[in-house]
C-alpha positions as CSV (number, residue, x, y, z in Angstrom):
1,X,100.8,143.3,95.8
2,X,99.0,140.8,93.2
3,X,100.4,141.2,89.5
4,X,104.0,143.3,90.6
5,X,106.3,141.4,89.2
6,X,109.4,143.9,90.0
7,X,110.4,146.4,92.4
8,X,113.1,148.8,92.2
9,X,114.0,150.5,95.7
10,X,114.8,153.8,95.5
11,X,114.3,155.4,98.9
12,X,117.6,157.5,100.7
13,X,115.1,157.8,103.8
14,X,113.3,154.7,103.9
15,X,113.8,152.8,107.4
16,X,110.9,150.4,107.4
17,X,109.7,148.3,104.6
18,X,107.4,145.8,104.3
19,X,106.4,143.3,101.6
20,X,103.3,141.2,101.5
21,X,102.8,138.6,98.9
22,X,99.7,136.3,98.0
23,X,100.2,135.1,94.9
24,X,103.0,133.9,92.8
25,X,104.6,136.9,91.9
26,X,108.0,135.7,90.5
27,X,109.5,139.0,91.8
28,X,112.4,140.4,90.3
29,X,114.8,141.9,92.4
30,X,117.8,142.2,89.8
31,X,117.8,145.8,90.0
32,X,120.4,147.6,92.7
33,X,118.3,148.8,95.7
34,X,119.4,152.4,96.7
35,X,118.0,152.3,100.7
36,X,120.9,153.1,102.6
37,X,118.7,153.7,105.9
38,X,116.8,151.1,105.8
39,X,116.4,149.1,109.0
40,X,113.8,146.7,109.2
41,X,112.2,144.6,107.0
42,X,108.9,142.8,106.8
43,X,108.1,139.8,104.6
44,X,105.2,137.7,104.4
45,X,105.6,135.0,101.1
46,X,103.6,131.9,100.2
47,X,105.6,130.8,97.0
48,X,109.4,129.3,97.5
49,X,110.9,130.9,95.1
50,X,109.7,134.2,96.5
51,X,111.4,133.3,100.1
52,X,114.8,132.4,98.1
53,X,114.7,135.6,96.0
54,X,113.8,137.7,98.6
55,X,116.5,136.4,100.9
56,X,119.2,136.7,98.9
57,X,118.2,140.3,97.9
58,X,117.8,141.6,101.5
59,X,121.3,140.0,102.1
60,X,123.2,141.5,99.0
61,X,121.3,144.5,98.8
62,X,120.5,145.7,102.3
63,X,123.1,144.3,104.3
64,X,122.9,147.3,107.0
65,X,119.4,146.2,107.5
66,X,119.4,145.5,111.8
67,X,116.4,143.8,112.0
68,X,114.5,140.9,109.7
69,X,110.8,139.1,110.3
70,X,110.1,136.7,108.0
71,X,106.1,135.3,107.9
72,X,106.6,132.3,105.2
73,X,103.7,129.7,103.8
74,X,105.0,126.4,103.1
75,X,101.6,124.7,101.2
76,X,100.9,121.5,100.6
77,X,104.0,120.1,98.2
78,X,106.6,120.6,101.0
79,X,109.4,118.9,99.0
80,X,109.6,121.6,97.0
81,X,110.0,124.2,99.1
82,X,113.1,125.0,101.5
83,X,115.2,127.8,102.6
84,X,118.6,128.4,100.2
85,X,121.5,126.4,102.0
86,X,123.7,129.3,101.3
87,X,122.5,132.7,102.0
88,X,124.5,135.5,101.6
89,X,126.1,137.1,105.0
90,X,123.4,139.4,107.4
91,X,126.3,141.6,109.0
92,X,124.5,143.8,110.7
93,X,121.5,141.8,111.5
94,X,120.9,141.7,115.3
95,X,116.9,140.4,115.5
96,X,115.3,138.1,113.3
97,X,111.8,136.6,113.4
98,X,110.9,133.4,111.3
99,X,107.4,132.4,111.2
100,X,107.0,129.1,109.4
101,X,103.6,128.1,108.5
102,X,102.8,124.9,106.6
103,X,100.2,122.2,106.0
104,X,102.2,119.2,105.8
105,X,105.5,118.8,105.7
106,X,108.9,120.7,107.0
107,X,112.1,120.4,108.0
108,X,112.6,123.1,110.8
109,X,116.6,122.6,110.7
110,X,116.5,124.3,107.7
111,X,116.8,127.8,109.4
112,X,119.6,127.1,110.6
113,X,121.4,128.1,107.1
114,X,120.2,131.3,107.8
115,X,120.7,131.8,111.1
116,X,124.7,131.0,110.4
117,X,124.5,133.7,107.9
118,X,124.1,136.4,110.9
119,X,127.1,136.6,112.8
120,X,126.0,139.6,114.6
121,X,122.7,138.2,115.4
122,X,121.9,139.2,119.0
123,X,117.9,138.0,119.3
124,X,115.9,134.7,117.6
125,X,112.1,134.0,117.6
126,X,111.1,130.7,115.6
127,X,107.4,129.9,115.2
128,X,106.3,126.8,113.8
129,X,102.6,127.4,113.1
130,X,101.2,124.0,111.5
131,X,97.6,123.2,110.3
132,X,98.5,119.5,110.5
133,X,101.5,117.9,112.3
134,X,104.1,117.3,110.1
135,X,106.2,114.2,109.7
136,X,110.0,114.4,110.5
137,X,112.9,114.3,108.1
138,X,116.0,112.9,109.6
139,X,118.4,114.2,107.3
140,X,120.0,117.4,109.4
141,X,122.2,117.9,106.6
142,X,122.7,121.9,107.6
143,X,123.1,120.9,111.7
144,X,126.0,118.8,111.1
145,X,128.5,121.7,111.3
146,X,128.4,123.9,114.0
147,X,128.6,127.5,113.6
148,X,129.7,129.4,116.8
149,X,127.5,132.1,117.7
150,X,129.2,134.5,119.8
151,X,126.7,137.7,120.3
152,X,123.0,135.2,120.3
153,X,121.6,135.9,123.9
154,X,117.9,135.5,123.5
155,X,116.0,133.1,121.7
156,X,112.3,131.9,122.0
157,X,110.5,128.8,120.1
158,X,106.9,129.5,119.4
159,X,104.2,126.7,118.1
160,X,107.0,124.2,119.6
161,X,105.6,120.7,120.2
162,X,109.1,118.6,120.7
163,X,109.3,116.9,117.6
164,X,112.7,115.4,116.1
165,X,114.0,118.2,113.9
166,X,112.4,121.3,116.1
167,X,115.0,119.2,119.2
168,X,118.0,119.4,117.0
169,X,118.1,122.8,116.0
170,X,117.3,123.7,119.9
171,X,120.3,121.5,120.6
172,X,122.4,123.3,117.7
173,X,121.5,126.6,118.6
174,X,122.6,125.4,122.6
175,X,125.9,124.4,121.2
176,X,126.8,127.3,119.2
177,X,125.5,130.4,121.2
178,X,128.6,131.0,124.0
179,X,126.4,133.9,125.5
180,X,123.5,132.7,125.4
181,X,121.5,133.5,128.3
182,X,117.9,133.0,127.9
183,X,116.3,130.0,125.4
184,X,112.2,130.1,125.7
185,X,110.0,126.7,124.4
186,X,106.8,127.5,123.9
187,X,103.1,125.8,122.9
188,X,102.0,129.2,122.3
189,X,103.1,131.8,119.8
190,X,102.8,135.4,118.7
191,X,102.8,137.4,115.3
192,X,102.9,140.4,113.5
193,X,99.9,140.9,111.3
194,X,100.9,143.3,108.8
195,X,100.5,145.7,108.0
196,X,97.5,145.4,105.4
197,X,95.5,144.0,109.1
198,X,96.4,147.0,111.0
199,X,100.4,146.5,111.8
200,X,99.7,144.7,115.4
201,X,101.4,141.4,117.1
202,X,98.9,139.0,118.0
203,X,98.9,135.9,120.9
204,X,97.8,132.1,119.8
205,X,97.3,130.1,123.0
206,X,98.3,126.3,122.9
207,X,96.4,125.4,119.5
208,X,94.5,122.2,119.3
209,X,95.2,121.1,116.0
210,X,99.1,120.3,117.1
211,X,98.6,117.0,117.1
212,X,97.5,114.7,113.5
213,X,95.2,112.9,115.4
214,X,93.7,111.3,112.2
215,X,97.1,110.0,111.5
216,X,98.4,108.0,114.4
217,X,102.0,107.2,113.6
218,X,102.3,111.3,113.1
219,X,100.5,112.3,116.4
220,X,103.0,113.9,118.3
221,X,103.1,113.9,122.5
222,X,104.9,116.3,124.1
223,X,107.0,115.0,127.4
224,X,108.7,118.2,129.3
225,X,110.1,115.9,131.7
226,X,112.1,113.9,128.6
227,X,112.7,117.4,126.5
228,X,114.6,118.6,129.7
229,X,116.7,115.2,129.9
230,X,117.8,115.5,126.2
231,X,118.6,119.8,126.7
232,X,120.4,119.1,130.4
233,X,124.2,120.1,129.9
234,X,123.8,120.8,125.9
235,X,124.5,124.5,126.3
236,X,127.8,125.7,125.5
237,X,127.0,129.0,127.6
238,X,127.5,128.9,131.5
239,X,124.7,131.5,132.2
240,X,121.6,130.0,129.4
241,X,118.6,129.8,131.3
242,X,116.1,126.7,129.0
243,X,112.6,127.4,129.6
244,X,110.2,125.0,128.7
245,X,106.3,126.6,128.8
């Protein structure tokens, strides 16, 4: 979609949509969407303000949308980029996808501003996908309020190595989701391709590079045995299952 700059949705029968985006697009998304059936959505950004915009504009302008995958490129200028800490309200989201890829750095608790703008959400897969470990901010400004969740029952962690920030949102998301039932932690990870590379989910195996290795302070170890001490009575449901993979 190199050189749009705007779209106007204008569909009465559209239930899928997807929107790839490699360049800096500055989209425009001021004018009112008409897609009334529309119930997924696919986004793949690389640029910030594209995730912000396009946020916001699913959330105001598609709020029957059910279901929500999000495939976003962080670069190398991290402190520039990060989710909007409000988001309008998702009230009919039930599944939502994030895949967060980045060179550097990232705070992962900033999803949870979105994931307290779904109140109906039902199913949540994170990804961190990482060409270099990243170094932790401690700030977990947007976990220090928690948000009750009462319809999450399934989430699963993908690319997740135990790091600081990755541990507190697991431990938010424990503490806020009364029925949860299942919570997955996982080295490995899946993803949806698109639909420009044939519109198929793909499996990455425990990747090699998780660890900055160059770097030492940043080299991350990952300690099951210590993760499951820190999660052990954290979860607010009786029946969540934690598995650690």
């Amino acid at each position: 979609m190199g050189g749009v700059n705007e779209i106007s949705l204008c569909a009465e029968n559209l239930v899928i949509l997807e929107i790839e985006l490699e360049v800096d697009s500055a989209m425009n998304f001021s004018h009112p969407t008409n897609a009334p059936k529309l119930q997924h959505v696919s986004i793949s950004v690389m640029y910030p303000h594209d995730v912000r915009d396009i946020i916001t504009w699913v959330g105001k302008d598609c709020p029957q949308v059910e279901s929500l995958y999000f495939d976003m490129w962080f670069g190398d200028h991290p402190w520039a980029y990060s989710l909007p800490s409000e988001v309008p309200t998702f009230g009919h989201l039930r599944q939502l996808y994030i895949l967060m890829e980045y060179n550097q750095l990232f705070d992962v608790t900033q999803v949870a501003a979105l994931i307290t703008a779904c109140p109906l959400l039902q199913r949540l897969h994170l990804v961190g996908r990482g060409r270099k470990a990243y170094y932790v901010w401690r700030t977990g400004a947007s976990l220090r309020n928690h948000h009750l969740h009462l319809h999450l029952k399934e989430v699963e962690f993908g690319g997740f190595r135990g790091l600081e920030n990755e541990v507190a949102l697991v431990l938010y998301i424990l503490k806020s989701a009364l029925a949860l039932e299942r919570m997955v932690l996982r080295r490995d990870y899946r993803w949806y391709t698109g639909a420009s590379k044939g519109g198929r989910w793909e499996e990455r195996k425990d990747y090699k590079g998780l660890t900055w290795s160059e770097n030492p302070p940043y080299t991350v170890t990952f300690d099951q045995s210590k993760l499951q001490r820190q999660l052990r009575g954290q979860a607010a449901s009786p029946t969540a299952q934690v598995i650690v993979i």
